[in-house]
N, C-alpha and C positions, 0 to 999 in steps of 0.2 A: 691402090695403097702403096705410098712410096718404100722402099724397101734402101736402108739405110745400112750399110757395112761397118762393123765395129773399127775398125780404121780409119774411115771416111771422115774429110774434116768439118762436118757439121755433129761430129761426138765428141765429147771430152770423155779423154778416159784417166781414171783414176786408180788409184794401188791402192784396196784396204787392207786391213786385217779383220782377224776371227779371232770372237775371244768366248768365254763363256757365258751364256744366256743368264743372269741370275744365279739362284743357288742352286741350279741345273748343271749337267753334263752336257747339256745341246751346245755346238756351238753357234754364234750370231756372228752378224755382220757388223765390223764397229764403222760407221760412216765417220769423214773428220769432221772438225770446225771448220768452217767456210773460210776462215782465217789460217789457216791451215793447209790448205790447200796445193799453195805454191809448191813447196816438196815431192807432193805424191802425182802431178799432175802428168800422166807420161804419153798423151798427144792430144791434139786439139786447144781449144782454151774455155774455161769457165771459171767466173769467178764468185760463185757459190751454187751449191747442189739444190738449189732451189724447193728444198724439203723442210717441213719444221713436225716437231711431236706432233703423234695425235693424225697426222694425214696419212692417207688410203692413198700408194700411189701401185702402177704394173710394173710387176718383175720380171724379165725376160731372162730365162738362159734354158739349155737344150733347144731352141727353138719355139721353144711355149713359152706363154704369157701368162703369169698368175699375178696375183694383189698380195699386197703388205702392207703391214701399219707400221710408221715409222715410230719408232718407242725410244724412252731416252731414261738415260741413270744419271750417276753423278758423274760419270768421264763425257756425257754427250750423246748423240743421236746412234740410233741403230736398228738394223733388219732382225728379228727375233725367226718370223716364220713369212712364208709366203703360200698363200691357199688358194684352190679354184676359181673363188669367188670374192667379188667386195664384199658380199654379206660374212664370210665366213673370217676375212681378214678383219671386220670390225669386232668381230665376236670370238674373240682368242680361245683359243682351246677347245674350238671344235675343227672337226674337218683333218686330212691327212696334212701334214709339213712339209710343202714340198722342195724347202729351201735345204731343211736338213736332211732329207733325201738326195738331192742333190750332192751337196756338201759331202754326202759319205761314199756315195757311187763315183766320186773324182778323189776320194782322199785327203780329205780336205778336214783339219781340225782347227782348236783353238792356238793359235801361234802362226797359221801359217797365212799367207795370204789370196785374194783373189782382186780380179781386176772390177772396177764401177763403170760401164759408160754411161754418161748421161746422154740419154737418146732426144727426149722431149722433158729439158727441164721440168720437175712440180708434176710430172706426169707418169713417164714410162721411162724406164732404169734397164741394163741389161749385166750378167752377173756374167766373167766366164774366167776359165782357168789362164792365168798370165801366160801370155805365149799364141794363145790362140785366139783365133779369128771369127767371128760368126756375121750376121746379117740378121738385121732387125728389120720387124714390117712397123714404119712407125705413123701409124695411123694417131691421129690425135685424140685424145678422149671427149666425150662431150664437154661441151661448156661447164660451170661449176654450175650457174642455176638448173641448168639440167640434171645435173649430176644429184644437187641438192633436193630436187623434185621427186628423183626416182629411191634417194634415201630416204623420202619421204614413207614412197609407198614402201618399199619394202621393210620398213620396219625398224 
């Protein structure tokens, strides 16, 4: 499993923000417009997060790998929550938050920000406090028709 450093130049990393989940106090992740990009872009290069509504992609930070469903309002796309499992990230509102866990264990609210790297475009993301460094294991995910086969079965 190749193990890919948040610095290393096959990542683009990005500057978001955290804003409020809905009419919630949780905070989220706001991802940009792909158009948008240019600005926040602070190493590497990509020119779009290769994510759209509605997709189940891996969230990485502390070291662990969880899933999120990329969900969108009226400003654009964003991380709501990120859970153990695909099943549990298609199925909102079960399962513990481990994005907002995170989020509160580093201090982290609506206003302030956190870094994106895109590790494996449309695939696996890694989340971490601006400034710091980590290393991802960026195994590639199955194929989509596999992926598709096993959302089958599981339901």
């Amino acid at each position: 499993m190749p193990r890919v450093p948040s610095d290393g130049e096959d990542v683009c990393s990005v500057r978001v923000s955290l804003a409020r989940s809905g009419g919630t106090r949780r905070p989220c992740v706001r991802l940009p417009d792909d158009d948008a990009l240019d600005g926040r872009i602070e190493s590497g290069s990509c020119d779009a997060l290769g994510v759209s509504a509605g997709d189940v992609v891996r969230v990485a930070f502390d070291r662990e790998e969880y899933h999120a469903r990329v969900a969108a309002d009226s400003r654009g796309r964003l991380l709501r929550a990120a859970f153990d499992n695909r099943r549990l990230a298609r199925e909102t509102g079960e399962g513990t938050n481990r994005l907002t866990e995170w989020l509160d264990a580093n201090g982290r609210g609506p206003g302030d920000s956190v870094v994106l790297d895109v590790v494996v475009p449309g695939d696996l993301y890694g989340l971490r406090v601006p400034g710091e460094r980590t290393v991802y294991d960026a195994n590639r995910g199955p194929r989509s028709s596999l992926a598709d086969i096993a959302r089958d079965v599981d339901g």
